[in-house]
C-alpha positions in Angstrom: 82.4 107.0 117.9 84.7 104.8 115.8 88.0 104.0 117.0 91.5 103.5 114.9 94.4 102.2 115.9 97.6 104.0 115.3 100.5 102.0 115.1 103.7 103.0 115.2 102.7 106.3 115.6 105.9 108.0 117.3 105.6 111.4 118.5 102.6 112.1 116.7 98.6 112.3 117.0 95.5 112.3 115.3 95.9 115.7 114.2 98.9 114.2 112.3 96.8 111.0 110.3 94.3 112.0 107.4 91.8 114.6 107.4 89.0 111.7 108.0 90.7 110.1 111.2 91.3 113.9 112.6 87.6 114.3 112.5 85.9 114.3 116.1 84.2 110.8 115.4 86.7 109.1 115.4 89.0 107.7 118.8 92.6 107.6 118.7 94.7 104.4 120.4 98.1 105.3 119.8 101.0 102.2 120.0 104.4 102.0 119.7 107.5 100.3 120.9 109.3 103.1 122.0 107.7 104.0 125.8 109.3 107.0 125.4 107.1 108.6 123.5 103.8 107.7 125.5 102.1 105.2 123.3 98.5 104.1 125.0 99.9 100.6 124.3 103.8 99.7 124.3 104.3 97.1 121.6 105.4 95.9 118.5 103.4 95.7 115.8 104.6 92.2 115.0 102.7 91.1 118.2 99.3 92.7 118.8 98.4 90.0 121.5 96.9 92.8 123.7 94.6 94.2 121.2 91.6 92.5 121.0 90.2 90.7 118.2 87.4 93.2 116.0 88.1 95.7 118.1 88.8 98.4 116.1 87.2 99.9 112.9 90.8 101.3 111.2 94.5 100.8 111.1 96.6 104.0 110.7 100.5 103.4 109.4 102.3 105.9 108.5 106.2 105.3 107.8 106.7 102.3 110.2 105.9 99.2 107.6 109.4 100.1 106.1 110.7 99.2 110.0 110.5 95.6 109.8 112.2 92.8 108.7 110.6 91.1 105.2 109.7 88.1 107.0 107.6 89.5 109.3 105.6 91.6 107.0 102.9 89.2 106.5 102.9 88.4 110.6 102.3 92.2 110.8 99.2 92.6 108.2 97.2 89.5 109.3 97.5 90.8 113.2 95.8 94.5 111.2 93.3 92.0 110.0 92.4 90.2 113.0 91.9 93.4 115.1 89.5 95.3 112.3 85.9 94.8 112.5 84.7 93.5 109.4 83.9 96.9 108.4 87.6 97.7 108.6 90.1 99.5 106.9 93.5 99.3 107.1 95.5 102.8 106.0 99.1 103.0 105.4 101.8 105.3 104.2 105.6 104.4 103.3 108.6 105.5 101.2 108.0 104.6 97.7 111.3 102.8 96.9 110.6 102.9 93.0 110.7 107.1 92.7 114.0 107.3 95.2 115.5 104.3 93.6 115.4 106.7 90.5 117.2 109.5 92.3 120.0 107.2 93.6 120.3 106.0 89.7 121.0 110.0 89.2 123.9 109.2 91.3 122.4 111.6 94.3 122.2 109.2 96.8 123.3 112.0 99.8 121.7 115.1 98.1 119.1 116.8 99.5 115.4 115.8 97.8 113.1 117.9 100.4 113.1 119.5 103.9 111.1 117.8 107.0 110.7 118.6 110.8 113.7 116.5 111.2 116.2 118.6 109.0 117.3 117.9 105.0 116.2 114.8 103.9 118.4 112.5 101.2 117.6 109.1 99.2 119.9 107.2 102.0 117.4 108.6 104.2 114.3 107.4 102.6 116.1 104.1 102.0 117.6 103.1 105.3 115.9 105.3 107.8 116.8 108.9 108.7 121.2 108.7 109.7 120.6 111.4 111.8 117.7 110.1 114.3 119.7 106.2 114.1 123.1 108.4 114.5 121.5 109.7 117.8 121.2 106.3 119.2 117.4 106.0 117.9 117.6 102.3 116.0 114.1 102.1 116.1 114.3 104.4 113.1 116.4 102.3 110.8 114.4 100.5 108.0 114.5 96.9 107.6 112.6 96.7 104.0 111.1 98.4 101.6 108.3 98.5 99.1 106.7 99.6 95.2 102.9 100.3 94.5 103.0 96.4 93.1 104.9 94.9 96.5 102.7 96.8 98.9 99.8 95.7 96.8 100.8 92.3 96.1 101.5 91.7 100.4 98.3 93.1 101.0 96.3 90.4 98.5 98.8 87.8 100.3 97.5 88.6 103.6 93.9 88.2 103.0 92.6 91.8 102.6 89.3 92.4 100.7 89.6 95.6 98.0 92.8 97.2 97.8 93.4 101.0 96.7 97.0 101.7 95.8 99.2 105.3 95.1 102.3 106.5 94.3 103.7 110.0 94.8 107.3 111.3 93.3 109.0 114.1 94.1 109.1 115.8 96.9 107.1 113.2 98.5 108.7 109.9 97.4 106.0 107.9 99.5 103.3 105.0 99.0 99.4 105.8 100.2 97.6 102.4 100.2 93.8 101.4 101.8 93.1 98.1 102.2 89.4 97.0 103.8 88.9 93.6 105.3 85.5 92.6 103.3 85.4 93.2 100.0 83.6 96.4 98.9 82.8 97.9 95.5 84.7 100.9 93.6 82.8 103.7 94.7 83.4 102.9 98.4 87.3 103.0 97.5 87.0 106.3 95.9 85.3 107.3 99.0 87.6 106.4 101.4 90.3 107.7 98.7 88.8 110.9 98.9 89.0 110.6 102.7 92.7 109.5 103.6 94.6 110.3 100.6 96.5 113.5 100.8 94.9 116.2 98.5 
């Protein structure tokens, strides 16, 4: 059994990653800094001190990247590439600032662009975290930075990761998929773990 790492991961499980990681081979290890929502490991993803190095064959992000300051985005990718095996992969999903940036240029920066679990969602939303979750005293919601296809691509060559696969999605989604492996591998791998992670 492999095991993946999901950071960040909030209220949410395996059953809510990709249809590869919900598979029964792999082992979830879910971490967060927020103890209340009963993370396996409390921590900041800034800091993965307790995680050993190798230990893990994936990286699962989903909509936490955006939570951190700019300067410590390259602190938090080398700490996914020290605890992947070299096999590794690192997974990650975040608001696509270039198709919401286009709906704020509509001048609907507090109109409703789709629905989620948490109620309407609006550009200011997808931009600075969801107002309604932050307005509730949750800060660990608020977003600190943001990213394009050619940032998220361009901080993953910075960090040292091997092949980079890289996808945009506009509306409804507005949102970023990106898989990054630590060793370099050849194009059909990519398109296989493409075909693996990205939604369909």
């Amino acid at each position: 059994m492999k095991t993946f790492l999901h950071v960040g991961c909030g209220h949410k499980t395996k059953d809510q990653t990709t249809l590869e990681f919900q598979k029964p081979s792999w082992k979830e290890i879910r971490l967060d800094i927020n103890p209340e929502v009963q993370p396996d490991i409390i921590g900041s993803t800034t800091d993965l001190s307790n995680v050993a190095t190798g230990s893990v064959a994936a990286v699962f992000s989903s909509h936490n990247i955006e939570h951190i300051y700019p300067h410590e985005i390259q602190t938090t990718l080398l700490e996914y590439l020290r605890i992947l095996n070299s096999d590794g992969i690192f997974v990650v999903t975040c608001p696509d600032l270039q198709s919401v940036c286009a709906v704020v240029a509509d001048d609907k920066l507090t109109e409703k662009v789709y629905d989620s679990p948490a109620g309407p969602i609006t550009p200011l939303d997808i931009l600075y975290g969801h107002m309604a979750s932050v307005a509730a005293g949750n800060i660990f919601m608020a977003h600190k930075c943001g990213f394009t296809r050619k940032t998220l691509t361009e901080s993953l060559v910075k960090a040292g990761f091997g092949t980079i696969i890289a996808r945009r999605r506009e509306h409804p989604y507005y949102d970023l998929w990106a898989i990054a492996t630590k060793s370099q591998v050849e194009e059909s791998r990519m398109k296989e773990l493409a075909q693996q992670h990205f939604p369909k």
